[in-house]
Every structure is written in structure tokens, then in C-alpha cells.
C-alpha atoms as a printed R data frame, in Angstrom:
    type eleno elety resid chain resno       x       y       z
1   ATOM     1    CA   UNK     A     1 192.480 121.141 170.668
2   ATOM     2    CA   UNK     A     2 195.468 118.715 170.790
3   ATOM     3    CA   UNK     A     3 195.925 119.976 174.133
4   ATOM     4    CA   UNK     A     4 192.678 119.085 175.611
5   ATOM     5    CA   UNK     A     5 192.628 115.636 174.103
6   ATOM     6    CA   UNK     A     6 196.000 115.059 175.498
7   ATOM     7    CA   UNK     A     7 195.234 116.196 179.112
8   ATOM     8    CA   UNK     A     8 191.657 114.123 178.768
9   ATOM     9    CA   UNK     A     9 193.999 110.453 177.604
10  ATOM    10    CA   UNK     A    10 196.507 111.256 180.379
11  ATOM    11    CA   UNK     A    11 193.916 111.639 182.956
12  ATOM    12    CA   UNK     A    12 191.859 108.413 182.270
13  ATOM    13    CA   UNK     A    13 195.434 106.473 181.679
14  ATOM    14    CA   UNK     A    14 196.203 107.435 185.093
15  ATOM    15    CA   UNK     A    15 192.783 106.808 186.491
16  ATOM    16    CA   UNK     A    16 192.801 103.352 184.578
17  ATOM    17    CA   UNK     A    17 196.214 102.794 186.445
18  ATOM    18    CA   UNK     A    18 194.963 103.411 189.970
19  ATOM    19    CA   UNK     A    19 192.292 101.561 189.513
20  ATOM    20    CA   UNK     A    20 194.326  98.363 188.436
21  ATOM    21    CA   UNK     A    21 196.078  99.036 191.732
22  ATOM    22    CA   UNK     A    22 192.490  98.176 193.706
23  ATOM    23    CA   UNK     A    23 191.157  94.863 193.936
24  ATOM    24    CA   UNK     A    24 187.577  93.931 193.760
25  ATOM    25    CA   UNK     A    25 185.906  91.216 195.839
26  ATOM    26    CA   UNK     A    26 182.837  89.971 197.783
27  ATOM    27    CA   UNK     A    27 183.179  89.300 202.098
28  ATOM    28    CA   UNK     A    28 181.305  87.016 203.715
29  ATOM    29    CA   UNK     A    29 181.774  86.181 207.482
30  ATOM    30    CA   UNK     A    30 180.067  83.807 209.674
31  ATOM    31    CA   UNK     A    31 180.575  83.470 213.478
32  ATOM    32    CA   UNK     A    32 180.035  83.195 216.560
33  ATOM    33    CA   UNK     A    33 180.291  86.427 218.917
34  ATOM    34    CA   UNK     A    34 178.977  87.899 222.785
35  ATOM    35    CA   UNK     A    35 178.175  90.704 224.140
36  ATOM    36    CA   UNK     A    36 179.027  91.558 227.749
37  ATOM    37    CA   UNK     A    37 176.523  93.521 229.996
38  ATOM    38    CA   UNK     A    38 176.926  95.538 232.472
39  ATOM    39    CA   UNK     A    39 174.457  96.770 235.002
40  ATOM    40    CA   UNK     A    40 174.088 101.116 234.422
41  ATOM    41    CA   UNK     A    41 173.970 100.027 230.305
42  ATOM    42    CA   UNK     A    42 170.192 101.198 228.918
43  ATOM    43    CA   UNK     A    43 170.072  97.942 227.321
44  ATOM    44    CA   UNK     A    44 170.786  96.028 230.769
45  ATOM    45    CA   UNK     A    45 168.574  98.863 232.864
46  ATOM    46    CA   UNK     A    46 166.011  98.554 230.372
47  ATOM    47    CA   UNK     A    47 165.595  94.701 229.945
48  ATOM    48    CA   UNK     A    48 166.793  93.147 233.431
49  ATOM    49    CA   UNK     A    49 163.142  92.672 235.031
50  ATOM    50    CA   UNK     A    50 161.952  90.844 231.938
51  ATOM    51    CA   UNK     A    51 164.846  88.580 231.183
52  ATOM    52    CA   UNK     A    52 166.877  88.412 234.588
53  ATOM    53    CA   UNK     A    53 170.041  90.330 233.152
54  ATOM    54    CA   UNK     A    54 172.479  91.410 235.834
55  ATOM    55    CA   UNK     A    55 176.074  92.921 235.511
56  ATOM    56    CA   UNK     A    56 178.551  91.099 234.087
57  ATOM    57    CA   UNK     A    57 176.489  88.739 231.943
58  ATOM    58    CA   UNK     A    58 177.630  87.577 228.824
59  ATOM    59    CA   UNK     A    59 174.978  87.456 225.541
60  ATOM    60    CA   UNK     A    60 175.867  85.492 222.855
61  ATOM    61    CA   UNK     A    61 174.888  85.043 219.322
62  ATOM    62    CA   UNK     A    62 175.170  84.166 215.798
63  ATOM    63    CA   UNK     A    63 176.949  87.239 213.750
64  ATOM    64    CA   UNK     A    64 176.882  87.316 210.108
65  ATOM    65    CA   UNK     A    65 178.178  89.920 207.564
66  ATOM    66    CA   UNK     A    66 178.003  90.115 203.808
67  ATOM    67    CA   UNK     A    67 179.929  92.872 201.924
68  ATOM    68    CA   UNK     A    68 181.688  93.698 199.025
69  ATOM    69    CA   UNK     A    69 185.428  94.942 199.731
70  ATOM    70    CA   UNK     A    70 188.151  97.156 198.393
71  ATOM    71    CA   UNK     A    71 191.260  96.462 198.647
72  ATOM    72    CA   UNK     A    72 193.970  98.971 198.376
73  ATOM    73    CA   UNK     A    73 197.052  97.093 198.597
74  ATOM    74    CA   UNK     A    74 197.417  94.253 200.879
75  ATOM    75    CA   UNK     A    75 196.282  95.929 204.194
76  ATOM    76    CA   UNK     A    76 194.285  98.369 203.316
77  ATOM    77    CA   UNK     A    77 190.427  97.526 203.370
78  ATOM    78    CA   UNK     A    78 186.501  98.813 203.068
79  ATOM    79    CA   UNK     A    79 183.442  97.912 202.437
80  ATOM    80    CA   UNK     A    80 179.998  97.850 202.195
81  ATOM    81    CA   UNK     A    81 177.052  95.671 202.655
82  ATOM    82    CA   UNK     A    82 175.242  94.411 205.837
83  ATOM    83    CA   UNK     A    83 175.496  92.527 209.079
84  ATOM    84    CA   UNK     A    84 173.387  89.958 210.524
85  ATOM    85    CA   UNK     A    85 172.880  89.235 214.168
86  ATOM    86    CA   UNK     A    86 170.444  86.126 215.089
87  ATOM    87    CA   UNK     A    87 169.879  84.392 218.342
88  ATOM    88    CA   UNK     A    88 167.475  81.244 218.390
89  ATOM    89    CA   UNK     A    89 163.706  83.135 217.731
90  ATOM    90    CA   UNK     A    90 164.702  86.427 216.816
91  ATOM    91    CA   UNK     A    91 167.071  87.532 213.698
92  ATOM    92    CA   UNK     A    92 168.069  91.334 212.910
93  ATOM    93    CA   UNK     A    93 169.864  92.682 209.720
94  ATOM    94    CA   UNK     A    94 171.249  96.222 209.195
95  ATOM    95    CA   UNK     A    95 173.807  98.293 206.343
96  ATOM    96    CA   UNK     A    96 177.611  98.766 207.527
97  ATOM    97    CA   UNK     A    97 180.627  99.967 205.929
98  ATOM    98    CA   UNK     A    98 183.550  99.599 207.001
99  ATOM    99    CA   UNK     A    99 187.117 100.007 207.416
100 ATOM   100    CA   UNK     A   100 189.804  97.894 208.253
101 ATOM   101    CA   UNK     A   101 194.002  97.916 208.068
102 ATOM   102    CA   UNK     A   102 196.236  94.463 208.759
103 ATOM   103    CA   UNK     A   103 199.637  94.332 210.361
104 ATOM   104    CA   UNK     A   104 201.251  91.484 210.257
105 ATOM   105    CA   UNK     A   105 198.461  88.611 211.872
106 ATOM   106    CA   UNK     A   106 196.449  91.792 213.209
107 ATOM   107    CA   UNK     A   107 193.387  93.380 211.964
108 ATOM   108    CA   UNK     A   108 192.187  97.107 213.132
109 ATOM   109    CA   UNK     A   109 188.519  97.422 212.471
110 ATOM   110    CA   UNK     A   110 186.437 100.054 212.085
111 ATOM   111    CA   UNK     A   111 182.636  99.748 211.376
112 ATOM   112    CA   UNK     A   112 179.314 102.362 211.152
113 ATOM   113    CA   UNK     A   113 175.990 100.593 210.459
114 ATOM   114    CA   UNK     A   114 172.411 101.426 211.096
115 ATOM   115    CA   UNK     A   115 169.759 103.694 210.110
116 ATOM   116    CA   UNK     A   116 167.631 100.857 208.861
117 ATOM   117    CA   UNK     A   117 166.795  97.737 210.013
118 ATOM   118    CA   UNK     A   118 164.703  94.490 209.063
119 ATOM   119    CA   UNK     A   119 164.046  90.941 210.714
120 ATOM   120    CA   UNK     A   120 162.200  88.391 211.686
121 ATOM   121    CA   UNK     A   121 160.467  88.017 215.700
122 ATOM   122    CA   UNK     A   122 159.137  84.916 215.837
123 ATOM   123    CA   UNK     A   123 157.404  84.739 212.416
124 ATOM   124    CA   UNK     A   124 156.553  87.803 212.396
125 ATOM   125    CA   UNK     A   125 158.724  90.250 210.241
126 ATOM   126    CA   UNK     A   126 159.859  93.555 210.804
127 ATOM   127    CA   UNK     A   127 160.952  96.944 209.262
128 ATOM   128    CA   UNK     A   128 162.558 100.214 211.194
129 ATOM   129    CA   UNK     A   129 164.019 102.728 210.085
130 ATOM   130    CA   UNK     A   130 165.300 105.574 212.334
131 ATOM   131    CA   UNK     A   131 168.787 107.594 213.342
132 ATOM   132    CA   UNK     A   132 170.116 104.835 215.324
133 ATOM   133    CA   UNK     A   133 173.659 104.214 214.725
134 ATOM   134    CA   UNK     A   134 175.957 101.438 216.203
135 ATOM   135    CA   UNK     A   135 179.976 102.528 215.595
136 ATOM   136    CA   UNK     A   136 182.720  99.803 216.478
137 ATOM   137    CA   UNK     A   137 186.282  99.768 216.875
138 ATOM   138    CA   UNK     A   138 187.555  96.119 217.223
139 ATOM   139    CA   UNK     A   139 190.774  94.547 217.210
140 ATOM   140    CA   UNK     A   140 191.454  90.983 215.615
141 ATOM   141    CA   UNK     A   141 194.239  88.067 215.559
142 ATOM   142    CA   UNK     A   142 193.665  86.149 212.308
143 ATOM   143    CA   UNK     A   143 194.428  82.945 211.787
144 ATOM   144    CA   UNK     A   144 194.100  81.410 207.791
145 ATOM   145    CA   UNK     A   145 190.373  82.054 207.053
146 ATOM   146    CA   UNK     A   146 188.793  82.768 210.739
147 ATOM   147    CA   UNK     A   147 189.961  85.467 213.282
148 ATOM   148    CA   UNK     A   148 189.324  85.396 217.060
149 ATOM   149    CA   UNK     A   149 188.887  89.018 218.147
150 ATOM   150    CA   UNK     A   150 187.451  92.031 220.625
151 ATOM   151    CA   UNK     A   151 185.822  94.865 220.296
152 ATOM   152    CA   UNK     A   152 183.439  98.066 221.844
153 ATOM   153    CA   UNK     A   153 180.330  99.117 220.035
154 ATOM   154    CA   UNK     A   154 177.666 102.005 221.015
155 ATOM   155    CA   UNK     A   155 174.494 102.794 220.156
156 ATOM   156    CA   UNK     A   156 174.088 106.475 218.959
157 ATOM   157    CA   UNK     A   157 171.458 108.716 217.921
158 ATOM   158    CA   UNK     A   158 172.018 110.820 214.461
159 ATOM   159    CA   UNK     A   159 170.178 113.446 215.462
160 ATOM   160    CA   UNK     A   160 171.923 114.064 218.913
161 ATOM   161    CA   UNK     A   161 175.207 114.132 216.620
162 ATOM   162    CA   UNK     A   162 177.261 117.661 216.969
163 ATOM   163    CA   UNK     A   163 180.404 119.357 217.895
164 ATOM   164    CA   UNK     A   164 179.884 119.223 221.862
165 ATOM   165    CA   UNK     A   165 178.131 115.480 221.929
166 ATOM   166    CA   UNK     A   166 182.162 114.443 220.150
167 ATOM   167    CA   UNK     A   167 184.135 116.388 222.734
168 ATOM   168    CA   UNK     A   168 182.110 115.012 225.377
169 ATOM   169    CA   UNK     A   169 182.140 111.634 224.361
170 ATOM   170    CA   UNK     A   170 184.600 109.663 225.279
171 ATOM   171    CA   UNK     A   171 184.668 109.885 229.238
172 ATOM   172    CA   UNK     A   172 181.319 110.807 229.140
173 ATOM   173    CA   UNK     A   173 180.552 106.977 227.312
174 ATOM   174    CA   UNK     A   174 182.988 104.821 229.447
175 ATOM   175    CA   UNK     A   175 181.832 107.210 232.875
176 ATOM   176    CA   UNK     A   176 178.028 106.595 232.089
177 ATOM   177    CA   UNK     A   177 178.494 103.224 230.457
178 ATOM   178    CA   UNK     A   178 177.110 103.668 226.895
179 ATOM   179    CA   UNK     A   179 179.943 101.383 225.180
180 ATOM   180    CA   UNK     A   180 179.632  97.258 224.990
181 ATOM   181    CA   UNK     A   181 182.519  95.218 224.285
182 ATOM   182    CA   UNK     A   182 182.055  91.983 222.683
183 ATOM   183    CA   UNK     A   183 184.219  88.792 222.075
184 ATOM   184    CA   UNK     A   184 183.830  86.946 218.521
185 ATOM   185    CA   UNK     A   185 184.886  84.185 216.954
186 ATOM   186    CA   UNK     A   186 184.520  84.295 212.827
187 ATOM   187    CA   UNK     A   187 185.164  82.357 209.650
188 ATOM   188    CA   UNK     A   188 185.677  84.668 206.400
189 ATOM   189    CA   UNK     A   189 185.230  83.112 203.019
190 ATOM   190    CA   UNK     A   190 186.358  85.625 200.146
């Protein structure tokens, strides 16, 4: 008996300890960021009789995102929460988590968002929910609060998810043109 109760206080003193180690705060980031197009993208392909898209052009827009981070240390970050993307008539919000490491005045970024989203068109609100995905891998140079930074992002399908879509993947995406890479500007209050 004085066993167990001895093994039970030295295993929540040592989870109470590595908890104290992780620090607890909210995220929020506001900026400015743009996608570049390329001609052989669906989204270009798809879109370019309607809005006059060609290769090459650059899409910009307000990007938002509101989480709640961990921090392990001083470089070691996730999170959760959601992202925001708006341009002037049309506003679209979606979960992420995320993770990110910092060396020195750089930032590695990792995100995974989707599989719901909700907005506004017009005035006219709207609610999907589906197996889309959108992974990123960015890279960032911060500054005091804001960062200036690049990244790639791709729009996946859950369901199309398995052991020969991964191996396939990556010269499969840059051959056939399924990744965007974006350019963003953002101010993070914490």
C-alpha cells in the first residue's frame, strides 16, 4: 500500500514538473500574404477563363490566424486554432495546428488545416465540410513582433491518403504542379 501511494506522488510530482517546463499562451497573427500561380495548377486551369489568370500571377490577400500555443522551451512550438484568409468580397476560415522550431532569427513552420470550412461570399454565408486538406512547410526571418517569410502549400484529399500517394508525392507534386508557394508579410501579437 505504501508502495502504490509512493509510485502514484512520484508520478504526478514529475508530471507537475514537466508541465511547469511548458508555457501556455494565445497567437494571434495578422498579415498580409500572396499566392503565386502558375499555369498547369487546378486552381489556375480551373479559374483562368473566368478571372483572366495566367502563369506567373501573383494573388494576394489578407491572412489571419488565431491559436493557442505551446511552448516547449524557447524554440519549440504548436498549436491549435484557425486561419483566416479574406480578399475584398469574399472571407474563408478553417482549423490548423501547427508546428514550428526557431533558430536564431529563423522560424521552420509546419502547418495541417482543413476538413471544415466557413465564410462569408458576398453576404451570403457558407459552411463545408469535406476531406480537403491544405499542408505547408514555410520558412520565416523574424524581426521583433512581425516576420517576412515563404512558403509551399497543397491542397490534398483525405481520402486519396495512403502508402503509394506518400512515395509518389513529392516529384509527382512539383512534376504535375500541385504545390503553391506564397510570400507573407505578418505581425504576431502574443
Amino acid at each position: 500500500m505504501f508502495m502504490k501511494r509512493s509510485v502514484c506522488l512520484l508520478t504526478l510530482m514529475g508530471l507537475c514538473a514537466s508541465l511547469s517546463a511548458i508555457d501556455f499562451q494565445k497567437r494571434n497573427d495578422f498579415g498580409l500574404s500572396g499566392l503565386l500561380l502558375f499555369s498547369g495548377t487546378d486552381i489556375v486551369e480551373d479559374s483562368a477563363e473566368v478571372d483572366g489568370l495566367s502563369s506567373g500571377t501573383f494573388f494576394p490577400f489578407l491572412d489571419a490566424g488565431f491559436y493557442g500555443q505551446m511552448n516547449i522551451g524557447r524554440s519549440l512550438h504548436f498549436g491549435l486554432g484557425f486561419r483566416v484568409a479574406s480578399i475584398i468580397l469574399a472571407t474563408m476560415t478553417w482549423p490548423t495546428v501547427y508546428t514550428e522550431l526557431d533558430l536564431w532569427r529563423f522560424s521552420l513552420n509546419m502547418r495541417l488545416g482543413g476538413g471544415f470550412f466557413a465564410g462569408l461570399a458576398g453576404f451570403h454565408p457558407f459552411f463545408l465540410a469535406g476531406d480537403l486538406l491544405i499542408p505547408e512547410a514555410s520558412l520565416w526571418f523574424r524581426f521583433s513582433r512581425s516576420r517576412i517569410g515563404f512558403g509551399a502549400l497543397s491542397f490534398l484529399s483525405a481520402s486519396s491518403l495512403n502508402a503509394e500517394f506518400f512515395k509518389d508525392f513529392g516529384a509527382d507534386a512539383i512534376k504535375n504542379k500541385r504545390v503553391l508557394l506564397y510570400i507573407s508579410y505578418i505581425w504576431s501579437f502574443r
